[in-house]
N, C-alpha and C positions, 0 to 999 in steps of 0.2 A: 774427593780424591784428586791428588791433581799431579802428573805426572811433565813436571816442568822438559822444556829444550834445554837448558841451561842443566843438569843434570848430565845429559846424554850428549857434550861436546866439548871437546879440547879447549883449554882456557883462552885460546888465542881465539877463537872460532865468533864470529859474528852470530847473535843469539837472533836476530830476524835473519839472515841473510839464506840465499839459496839453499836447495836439499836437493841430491839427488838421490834416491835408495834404488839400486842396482838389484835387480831382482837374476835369478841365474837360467829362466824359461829359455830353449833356444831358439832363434830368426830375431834377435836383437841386431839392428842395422848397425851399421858405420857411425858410432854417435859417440866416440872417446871424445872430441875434442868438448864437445855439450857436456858429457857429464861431466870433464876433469874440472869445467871454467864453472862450477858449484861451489859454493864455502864449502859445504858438507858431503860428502861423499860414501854413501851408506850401503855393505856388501853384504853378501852371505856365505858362509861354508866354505866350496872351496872354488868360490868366485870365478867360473869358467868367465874367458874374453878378458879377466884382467892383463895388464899391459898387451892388450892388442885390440879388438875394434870397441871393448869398451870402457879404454882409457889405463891411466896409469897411477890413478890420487888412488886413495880408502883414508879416510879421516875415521870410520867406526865400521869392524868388522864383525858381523852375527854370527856367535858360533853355536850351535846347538848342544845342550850340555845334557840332554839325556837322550837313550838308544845309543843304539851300535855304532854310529859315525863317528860322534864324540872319543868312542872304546877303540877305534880303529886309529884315530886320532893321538890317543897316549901310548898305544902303542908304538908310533913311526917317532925311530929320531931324529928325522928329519923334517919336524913338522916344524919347528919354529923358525928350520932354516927357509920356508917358504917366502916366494917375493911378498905376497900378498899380506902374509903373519907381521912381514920386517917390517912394512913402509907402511901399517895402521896403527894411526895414532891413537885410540880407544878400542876396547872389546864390548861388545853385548853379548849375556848370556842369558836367551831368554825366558828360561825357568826358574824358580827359586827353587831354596834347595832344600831337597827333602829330608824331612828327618833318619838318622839313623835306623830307627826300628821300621821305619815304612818302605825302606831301600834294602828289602829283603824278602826272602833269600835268592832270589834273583837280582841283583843290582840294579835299576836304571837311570838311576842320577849318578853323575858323575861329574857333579860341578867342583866337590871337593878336590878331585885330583886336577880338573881343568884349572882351578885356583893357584893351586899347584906347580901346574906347565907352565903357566902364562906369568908367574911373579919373577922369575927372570930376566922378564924385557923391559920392566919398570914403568908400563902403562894402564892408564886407568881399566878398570873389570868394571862393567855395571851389572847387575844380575834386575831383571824384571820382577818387579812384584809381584804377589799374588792376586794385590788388590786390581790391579791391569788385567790380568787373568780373566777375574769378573766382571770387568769391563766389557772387555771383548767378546767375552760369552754374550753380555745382556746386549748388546748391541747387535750378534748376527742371532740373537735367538729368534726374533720375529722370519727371518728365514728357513730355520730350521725344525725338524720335528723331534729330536732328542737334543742334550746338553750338548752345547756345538765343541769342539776342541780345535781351537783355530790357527793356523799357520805361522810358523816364525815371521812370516814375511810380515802377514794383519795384524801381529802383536810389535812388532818393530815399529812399521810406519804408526800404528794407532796410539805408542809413546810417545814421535816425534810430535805428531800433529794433535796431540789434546793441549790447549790451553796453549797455541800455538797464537801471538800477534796475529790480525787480520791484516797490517799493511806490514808482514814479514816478504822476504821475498820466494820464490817461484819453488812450490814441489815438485818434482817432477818423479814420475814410477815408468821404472824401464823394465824390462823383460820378467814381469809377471804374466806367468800364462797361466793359472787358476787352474792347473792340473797337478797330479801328482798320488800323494798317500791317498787313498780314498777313507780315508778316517778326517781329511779335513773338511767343511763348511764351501765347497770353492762356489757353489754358486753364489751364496748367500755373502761369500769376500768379493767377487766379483761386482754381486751390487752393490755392498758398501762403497767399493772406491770407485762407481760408474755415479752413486749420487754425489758422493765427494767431490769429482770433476766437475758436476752440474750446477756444484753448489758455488766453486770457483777456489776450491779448499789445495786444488792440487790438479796434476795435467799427467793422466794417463795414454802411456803411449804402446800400446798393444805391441808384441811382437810381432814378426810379420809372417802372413797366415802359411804361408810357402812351404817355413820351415818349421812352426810353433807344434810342439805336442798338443 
């Protein structure tokens, strides 16, 4: 499986060149001007510190296309009119889309309609394979005791960076604080991107502990 960079950036976008992926944890310092000066510039949802301490680029924006956020989402008309929606150059959505007969009778995909919202602004949609899925499962499994179900955040960065050039330039991961739904994996993501740094794959910069959940 090979889940190319070149897939997942704007045609202009230099395919080694810098990553930032902008994680949304809070006690993320004063670091706009670091991450704008990135080729790539990689958010989430509804990217708290955009245009202010952490920056004002998004070249690929994560939006999570099943649960409630997504619903809450197509609801507001005013969602597309957001800074954040305007000024990204690409979408990632990172679930594939479930079948019709499986997205019942409770809905929770909702990629169809997110299809939907987003073909008016005339930018690329990527939606994550399933085959990534099991990637990322068989990767934090040896951390976990059940089938792991892993984070937007560890399924974004772990697209960017498989089969990523080794002399590409500098990843960098900002405000991931490895907390949150407790249905995710956070130790076991936590150590993947703690040996990833060691490894020299990417430069994790903790939130700062002050204010971090």
């Amino acid at each position: 499986m090979s889940i190319a960079l070149d897939s997942l950036r704007p045609e202009r976008a230099d395919p080694r060149g810098s990553i930032a992926i902008v994680g949304n944890a809070p006690g993320i310092g004063p670091v706009a001007r670091t991450i704008d000066a990135a080729h790539q510039v990689v958010r989430f949802n509804n990217a708290p510190g955009f245009g202010g301490r952490t920056g004002s680029r998004v070249t690929h924006l994560a939006l999570v296309n099943r649960g409630g956020q997504m619903r809450e989402w197509l609801a507001d008309p005013g969602f597309l009119d957001r800074p954040v929606v305007r000024q990204a150059e690409a979408f990632i959505l990172p679930f594939p889309m479930l079948p019709a007969e499986a997205n019942a009778p409770e809905p929770i995909c909702w990629t169809r309609e997110a299809l939907a919202l987003l073909r008016p602004l005339g930018k690329p949609v990527h939606l994550l394979p399933e085959a990534l899925h099991d990637e990322a499962r068989r990767r934090l499994a040896r951390g976990t005791k059940d089938c792991p179900n892993p984070s937007t955040g560890f399924l974004v960065s772990l697209a960017l960076l498989l089969d990523r050039p080794t002399d590409s330039g500098e990843v960098n991961i900002h405000g991931f604080g490895f907390a949150g739904w407790p249905g995710h994996p956070w130790a076991a993501e936590r150590a993947w991107f703690a040996e990833a740094a060691a490894a020299g794959r990417l430069r994790l910069h903790p939130p700062e502990a002050s204010d971090a959940s």
